[in-house]
KOLGU-4560 file (N, C-alpha, C; in nm, 3 decimals, padded with zeros to 5 digits):
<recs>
<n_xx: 08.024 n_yy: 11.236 n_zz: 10.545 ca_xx: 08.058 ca_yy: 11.176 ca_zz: 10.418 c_xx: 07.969 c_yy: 11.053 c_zz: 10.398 mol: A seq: 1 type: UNK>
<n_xx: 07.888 n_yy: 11.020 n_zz: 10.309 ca_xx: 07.820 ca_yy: 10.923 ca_zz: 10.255 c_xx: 07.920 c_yy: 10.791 c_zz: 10.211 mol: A seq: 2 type: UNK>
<n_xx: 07.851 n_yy: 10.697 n_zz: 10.235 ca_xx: 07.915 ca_yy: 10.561 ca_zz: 10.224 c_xx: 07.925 c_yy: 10.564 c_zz: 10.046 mol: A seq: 3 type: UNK>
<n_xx: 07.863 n_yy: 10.617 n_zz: 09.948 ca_xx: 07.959 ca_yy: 10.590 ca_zz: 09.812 c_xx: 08.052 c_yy: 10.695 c_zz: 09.812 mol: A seq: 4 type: UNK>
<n_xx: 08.060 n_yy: 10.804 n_zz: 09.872 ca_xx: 08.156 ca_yy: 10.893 ca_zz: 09.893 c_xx: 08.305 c_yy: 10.788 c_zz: 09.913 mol: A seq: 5 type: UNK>
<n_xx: 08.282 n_yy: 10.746 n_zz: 10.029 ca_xx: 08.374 ca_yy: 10.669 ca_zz: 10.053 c_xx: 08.411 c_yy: 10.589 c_zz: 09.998 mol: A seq: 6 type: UNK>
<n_xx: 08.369 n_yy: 10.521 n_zz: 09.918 ca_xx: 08.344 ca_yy: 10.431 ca_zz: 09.830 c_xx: 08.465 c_yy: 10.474 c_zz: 09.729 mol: A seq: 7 type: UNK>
<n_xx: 08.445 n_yy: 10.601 n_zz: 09.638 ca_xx: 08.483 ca_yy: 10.619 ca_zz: 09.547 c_xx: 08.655 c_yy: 10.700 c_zz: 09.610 mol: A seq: 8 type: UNK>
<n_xx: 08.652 n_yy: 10.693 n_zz: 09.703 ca_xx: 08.825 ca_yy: 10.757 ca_zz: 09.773 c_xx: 08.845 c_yy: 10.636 c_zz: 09.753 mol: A seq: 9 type: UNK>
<n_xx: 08.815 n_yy: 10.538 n_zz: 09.844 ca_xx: 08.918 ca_yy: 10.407 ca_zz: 09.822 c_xx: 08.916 c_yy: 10.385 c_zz: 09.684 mol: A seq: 10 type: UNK>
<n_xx: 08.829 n_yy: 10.376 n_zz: 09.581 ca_xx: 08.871 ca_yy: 10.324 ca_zz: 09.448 c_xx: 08.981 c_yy: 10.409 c_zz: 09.415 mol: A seq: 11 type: UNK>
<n_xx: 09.000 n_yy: 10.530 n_zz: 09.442 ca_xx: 09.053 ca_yy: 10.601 ca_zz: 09.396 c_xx: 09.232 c_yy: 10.568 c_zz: 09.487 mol: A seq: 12 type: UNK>
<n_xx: 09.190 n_yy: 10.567 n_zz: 09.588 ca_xx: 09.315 ca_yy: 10.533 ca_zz: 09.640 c_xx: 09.385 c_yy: 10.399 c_zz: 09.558 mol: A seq: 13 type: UNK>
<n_xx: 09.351 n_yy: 10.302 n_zz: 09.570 ca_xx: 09.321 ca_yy: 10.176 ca_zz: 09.487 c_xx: 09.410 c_yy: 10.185 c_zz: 09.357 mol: A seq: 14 type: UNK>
<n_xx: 09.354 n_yy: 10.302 n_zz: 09.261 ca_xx: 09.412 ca_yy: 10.338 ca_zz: 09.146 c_xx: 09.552 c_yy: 10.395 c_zz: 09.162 mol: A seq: 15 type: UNK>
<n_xx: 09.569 n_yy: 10.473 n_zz: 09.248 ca_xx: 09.679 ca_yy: 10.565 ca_zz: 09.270 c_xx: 09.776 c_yy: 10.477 c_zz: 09.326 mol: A seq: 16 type: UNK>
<n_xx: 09.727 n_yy: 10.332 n_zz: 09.440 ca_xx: 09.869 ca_yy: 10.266 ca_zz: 09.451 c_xx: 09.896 c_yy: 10.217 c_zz: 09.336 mol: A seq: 17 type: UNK>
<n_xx: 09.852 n_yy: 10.110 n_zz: 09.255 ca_xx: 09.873 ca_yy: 10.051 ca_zz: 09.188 c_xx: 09.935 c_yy: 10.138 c_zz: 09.056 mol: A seq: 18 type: UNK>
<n_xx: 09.911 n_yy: 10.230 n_zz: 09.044 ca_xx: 09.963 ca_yy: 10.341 ca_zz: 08.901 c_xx: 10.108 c_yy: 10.389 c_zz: 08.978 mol: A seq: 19 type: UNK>
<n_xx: 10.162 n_yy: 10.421 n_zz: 09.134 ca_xx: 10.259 ca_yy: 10.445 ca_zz: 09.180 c_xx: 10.350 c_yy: 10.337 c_zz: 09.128 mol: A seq: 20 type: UNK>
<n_xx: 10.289 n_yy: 10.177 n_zz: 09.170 ca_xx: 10.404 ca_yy: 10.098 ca_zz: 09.153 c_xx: 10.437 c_yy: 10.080 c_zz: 09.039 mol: A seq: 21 type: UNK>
<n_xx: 10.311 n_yy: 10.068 n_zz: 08.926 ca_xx: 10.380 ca_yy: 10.046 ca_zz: 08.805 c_xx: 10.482 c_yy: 10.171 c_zz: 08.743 mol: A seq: 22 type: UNK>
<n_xx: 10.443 n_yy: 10.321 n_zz: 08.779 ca_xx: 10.538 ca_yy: 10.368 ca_zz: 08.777 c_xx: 10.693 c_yy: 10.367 c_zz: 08.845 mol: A seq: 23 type: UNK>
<n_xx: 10.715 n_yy: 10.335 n_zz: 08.953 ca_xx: 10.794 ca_yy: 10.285 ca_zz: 08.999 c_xx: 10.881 c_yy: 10.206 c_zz: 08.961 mol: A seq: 24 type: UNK>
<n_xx: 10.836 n_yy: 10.087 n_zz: 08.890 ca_xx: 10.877 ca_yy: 10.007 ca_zz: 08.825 c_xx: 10.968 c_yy: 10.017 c_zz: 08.690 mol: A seq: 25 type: UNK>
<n_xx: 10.898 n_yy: 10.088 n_zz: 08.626 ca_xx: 10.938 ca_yy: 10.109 ca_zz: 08.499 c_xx: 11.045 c_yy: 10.245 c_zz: 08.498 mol: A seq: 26 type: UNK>
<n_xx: 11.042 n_yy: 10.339 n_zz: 08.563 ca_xx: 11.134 ca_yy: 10.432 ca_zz: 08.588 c_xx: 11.251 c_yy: 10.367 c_zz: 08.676 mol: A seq: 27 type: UNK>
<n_xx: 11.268 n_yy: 10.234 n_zz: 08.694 ca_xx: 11.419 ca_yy: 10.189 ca_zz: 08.727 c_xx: 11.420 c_yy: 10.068 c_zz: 08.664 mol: A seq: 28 type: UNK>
<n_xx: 11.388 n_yy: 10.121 n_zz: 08.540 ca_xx: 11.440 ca_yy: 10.050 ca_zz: 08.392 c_xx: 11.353 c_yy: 09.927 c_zz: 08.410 mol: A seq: 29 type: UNK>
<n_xx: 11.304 n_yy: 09.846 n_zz: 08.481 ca_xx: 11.254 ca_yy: 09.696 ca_zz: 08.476 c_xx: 11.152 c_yy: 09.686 c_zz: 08.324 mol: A seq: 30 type: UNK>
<n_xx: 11.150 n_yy: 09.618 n_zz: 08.281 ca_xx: 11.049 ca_yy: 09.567 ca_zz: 08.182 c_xx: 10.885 c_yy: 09.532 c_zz: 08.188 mol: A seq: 31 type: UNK>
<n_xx: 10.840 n_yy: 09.554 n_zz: 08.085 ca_xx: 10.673 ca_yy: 09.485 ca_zz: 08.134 c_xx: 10.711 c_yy: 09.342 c_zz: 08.189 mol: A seq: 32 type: UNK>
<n_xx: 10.768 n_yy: 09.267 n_zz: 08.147 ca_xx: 10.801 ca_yy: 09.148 ca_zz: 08.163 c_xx: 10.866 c_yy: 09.043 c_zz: 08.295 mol: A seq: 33 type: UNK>
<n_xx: 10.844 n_yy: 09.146 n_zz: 08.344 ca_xx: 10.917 ca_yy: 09.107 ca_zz: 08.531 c_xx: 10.808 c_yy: 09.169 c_zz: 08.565 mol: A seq: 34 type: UNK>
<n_xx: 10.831 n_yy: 09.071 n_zz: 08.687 ca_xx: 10.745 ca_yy: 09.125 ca_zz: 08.788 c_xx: 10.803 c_yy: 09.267 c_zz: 08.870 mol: A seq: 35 type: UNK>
<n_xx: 10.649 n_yy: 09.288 n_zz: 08.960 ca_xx: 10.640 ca_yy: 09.410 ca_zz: 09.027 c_xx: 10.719 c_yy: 09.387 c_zz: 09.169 mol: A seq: 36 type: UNK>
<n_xx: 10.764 n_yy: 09.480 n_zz: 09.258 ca_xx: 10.808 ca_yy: 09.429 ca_zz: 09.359 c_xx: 10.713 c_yy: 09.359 c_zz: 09.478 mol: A seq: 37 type: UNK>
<n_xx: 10.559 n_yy: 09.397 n_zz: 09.407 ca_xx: 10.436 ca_yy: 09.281 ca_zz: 09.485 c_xx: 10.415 c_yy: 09.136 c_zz: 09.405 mol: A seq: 38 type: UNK>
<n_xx: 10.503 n_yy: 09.091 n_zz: 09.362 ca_xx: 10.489 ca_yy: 08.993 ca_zz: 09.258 c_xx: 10.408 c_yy: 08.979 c_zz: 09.146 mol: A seq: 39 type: UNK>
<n_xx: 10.379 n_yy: 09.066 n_zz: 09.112 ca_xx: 10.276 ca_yy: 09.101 ca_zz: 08.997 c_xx: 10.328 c_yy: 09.141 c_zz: 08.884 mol: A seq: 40 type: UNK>
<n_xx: 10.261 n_yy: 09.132 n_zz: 08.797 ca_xx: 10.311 ca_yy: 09.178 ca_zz: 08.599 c_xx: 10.224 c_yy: 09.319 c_zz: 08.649 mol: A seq: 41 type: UNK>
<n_xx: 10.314 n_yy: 09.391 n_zz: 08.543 ca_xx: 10.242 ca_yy: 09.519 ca_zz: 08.513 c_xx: 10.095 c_yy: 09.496 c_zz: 08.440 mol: A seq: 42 type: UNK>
<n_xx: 10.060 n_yy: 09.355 n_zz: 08.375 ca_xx: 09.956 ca_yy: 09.362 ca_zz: 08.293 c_xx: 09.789 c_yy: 09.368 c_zz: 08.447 mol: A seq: 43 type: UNK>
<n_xx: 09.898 n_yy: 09.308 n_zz: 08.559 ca_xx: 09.803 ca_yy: 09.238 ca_zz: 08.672 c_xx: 09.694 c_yy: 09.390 c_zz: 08.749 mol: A seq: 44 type: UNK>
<n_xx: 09.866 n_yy: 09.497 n_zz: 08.755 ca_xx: 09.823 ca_yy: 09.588 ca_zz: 08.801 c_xx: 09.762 c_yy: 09.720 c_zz: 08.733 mol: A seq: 45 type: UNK>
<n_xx: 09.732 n_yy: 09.705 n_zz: 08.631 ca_xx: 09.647 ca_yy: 09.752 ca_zz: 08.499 c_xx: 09.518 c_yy: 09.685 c_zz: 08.534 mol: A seq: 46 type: UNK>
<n_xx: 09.518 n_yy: 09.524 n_zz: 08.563 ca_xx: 09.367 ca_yy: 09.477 ca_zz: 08.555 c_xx: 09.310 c_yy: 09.538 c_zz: 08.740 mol: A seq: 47 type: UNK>
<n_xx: 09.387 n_yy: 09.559 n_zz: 08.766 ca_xx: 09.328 ca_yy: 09.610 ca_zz: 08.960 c_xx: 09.258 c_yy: 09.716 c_zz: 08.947 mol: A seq: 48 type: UNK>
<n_xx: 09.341 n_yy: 09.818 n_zz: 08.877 ca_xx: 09.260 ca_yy: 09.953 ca_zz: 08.799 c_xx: 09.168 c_yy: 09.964 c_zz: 08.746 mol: A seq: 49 type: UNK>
<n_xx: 09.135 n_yy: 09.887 n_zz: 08.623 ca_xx: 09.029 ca_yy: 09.857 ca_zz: 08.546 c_xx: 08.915 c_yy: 09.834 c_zz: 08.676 mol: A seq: 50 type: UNK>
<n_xx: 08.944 n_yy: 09.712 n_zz: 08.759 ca_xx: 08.851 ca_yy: 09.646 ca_zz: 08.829 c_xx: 08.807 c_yy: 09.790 c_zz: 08.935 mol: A seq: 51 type: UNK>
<n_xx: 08.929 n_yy: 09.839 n_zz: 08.955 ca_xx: 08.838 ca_yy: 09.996 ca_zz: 09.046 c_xx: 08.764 c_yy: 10.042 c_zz: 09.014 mol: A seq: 52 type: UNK>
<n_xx: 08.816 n_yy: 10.092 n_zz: 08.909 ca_xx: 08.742 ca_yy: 10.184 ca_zz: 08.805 c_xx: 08.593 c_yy: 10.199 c_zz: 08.766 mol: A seq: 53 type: UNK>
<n_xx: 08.564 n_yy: 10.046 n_zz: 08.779 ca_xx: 08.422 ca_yy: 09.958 ca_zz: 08.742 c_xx: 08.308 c_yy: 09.961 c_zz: 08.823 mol: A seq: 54 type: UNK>
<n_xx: 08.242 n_yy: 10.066 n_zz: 08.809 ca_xx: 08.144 ca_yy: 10.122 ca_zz: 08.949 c_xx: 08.009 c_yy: 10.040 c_zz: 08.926 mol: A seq: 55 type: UNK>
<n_xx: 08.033 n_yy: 09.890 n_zz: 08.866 ca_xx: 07.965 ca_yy: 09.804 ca_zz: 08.866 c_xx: 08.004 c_yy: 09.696 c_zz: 08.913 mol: A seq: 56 type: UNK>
<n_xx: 08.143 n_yy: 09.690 n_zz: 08.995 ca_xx: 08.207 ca_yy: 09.588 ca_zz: 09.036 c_xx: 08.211 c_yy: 09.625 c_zz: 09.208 mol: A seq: 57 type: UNK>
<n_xx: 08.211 n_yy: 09.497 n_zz: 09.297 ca_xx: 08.276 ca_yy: 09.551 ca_zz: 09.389 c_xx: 08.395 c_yy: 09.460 c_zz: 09.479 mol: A seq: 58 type: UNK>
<n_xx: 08.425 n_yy: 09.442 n_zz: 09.385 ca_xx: 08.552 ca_yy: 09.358 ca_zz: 09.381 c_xx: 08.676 c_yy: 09.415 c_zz: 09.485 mol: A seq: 59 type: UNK>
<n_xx: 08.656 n_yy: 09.532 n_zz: 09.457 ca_xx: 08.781 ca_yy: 09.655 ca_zz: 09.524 c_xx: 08.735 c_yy: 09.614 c_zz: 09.681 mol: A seq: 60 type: UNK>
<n_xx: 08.657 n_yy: 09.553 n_zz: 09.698 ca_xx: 08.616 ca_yy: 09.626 ca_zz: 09.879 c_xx: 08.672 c_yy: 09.512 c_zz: 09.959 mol: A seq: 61 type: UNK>
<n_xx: 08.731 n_yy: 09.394 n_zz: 09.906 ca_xx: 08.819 ca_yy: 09.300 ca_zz: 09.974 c_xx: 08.992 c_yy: 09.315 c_zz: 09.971 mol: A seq: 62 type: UNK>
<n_xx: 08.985 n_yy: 09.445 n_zz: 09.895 ca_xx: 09.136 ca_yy: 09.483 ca_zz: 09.892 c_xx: 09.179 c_yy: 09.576 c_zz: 09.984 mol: A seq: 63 type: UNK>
<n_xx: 09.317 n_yy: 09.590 n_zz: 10.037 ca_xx: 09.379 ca_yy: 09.675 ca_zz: 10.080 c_xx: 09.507 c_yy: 09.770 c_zz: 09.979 mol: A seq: 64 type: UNK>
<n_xx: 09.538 n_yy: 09.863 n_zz: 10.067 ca_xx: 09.636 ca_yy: 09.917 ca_zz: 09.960 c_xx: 09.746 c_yy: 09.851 c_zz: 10.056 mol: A seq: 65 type: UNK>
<n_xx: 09.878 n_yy: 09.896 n_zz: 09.933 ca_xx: 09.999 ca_yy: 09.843 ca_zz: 09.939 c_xx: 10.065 c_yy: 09.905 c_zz: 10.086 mol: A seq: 66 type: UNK>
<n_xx: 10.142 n_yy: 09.784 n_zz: 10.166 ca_xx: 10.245 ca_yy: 09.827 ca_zz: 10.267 c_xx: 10.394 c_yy: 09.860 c_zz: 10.202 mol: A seq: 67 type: UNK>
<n_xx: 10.437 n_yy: 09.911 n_zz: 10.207 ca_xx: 10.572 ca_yy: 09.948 ca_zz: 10.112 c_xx: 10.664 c_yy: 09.973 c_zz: 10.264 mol: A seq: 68 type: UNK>
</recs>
């Protein structure tokens, strides 16, 4: 596997926690308006995504995914 190979799993992983919790969230009723159970607004974990997403950024590569 090539290093942007890899690259693009973790973004991808990246996306998929952060879209779990906000789903999570909102399917036991909570509001945009509270926080996440990582202390975060849903608006925060929308911008983590974006920032994955951004295969001009590499912002993602100091992150980990979520311990739950």
């Amino acid at each position: 596997m090539t290093s942007v190979e890899r690259d693009f799993i973790k973004r991808l992983k990246l996306v998929i926690d952060d879209a779990n919790v906000i789903i999570e969230h909102l399917e036991q009723g909570k509001g945009l308006e509270n926080d996440t159970k990582h202390g975060a607004t849903i608006y925060t974990h929308l911008d983590n995504i974006s920032i994955a997403l951004d295969l001009g950024s590499y912002e993602h590569l100091k992150w980990n995914l979520f311990k739950d």
